[in-house]
C-alpha positions in Angstrom: -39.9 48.9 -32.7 -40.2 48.7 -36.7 -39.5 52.6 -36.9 -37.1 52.4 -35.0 -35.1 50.6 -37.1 -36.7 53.0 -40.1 -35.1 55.8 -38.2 -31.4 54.1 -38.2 -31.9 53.2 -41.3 -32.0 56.6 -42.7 -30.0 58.3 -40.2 -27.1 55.8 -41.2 -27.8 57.0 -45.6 -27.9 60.9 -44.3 -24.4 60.2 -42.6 -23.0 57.5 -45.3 -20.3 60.4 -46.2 -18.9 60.4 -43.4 -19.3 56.8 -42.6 -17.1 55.9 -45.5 -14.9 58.9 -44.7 -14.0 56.8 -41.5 -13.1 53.7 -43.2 -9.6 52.9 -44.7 -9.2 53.6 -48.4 -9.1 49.8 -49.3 -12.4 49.2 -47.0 -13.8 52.2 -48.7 -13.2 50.5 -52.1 -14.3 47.1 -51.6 -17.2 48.4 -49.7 -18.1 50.6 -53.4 -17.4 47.7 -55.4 -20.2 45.9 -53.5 -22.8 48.1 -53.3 -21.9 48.8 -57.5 -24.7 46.3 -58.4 -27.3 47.8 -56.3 -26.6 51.2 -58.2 -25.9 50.3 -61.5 -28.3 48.2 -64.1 -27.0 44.8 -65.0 -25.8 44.3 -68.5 -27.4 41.5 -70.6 -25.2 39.8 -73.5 -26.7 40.2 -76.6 -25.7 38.0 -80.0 -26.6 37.9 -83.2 -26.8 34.9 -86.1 -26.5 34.9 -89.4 -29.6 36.0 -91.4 -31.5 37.0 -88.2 -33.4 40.2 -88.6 -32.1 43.0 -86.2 -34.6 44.6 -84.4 -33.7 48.1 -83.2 -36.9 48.5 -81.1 -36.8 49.3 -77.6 -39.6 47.8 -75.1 
């Protein structure tokens, strides 16, 4: 049963070209703007005060 779902699963990411294809261009659209955050790394503000040492290391 569980690879079952495994096999739909990447059946529907092979095909998600042409699954979007079917949708309207506003679906399309929101439907990008949702999955953005899963794709893209989230930004983290960054500040600075006064007489604080910057620190140009990255971990």
């Amino acid at each position: 049963m569980i690879a079952w779902y495994i096999e739909e699963y990447v059946y529907e990411l092979e095909n998600i070209e042409e699954r979007l294809e079917e949708l309207e261009p506003k679906q399309r659209i929101e439907l990008l703007i949702k999955l953005m955050p899963y794709v893209f790394p989230k930004l983290e503000t960054i500040s600075h005060t006064t007489n604080e040492p910057l620190q140009w290391e990255f971990e």
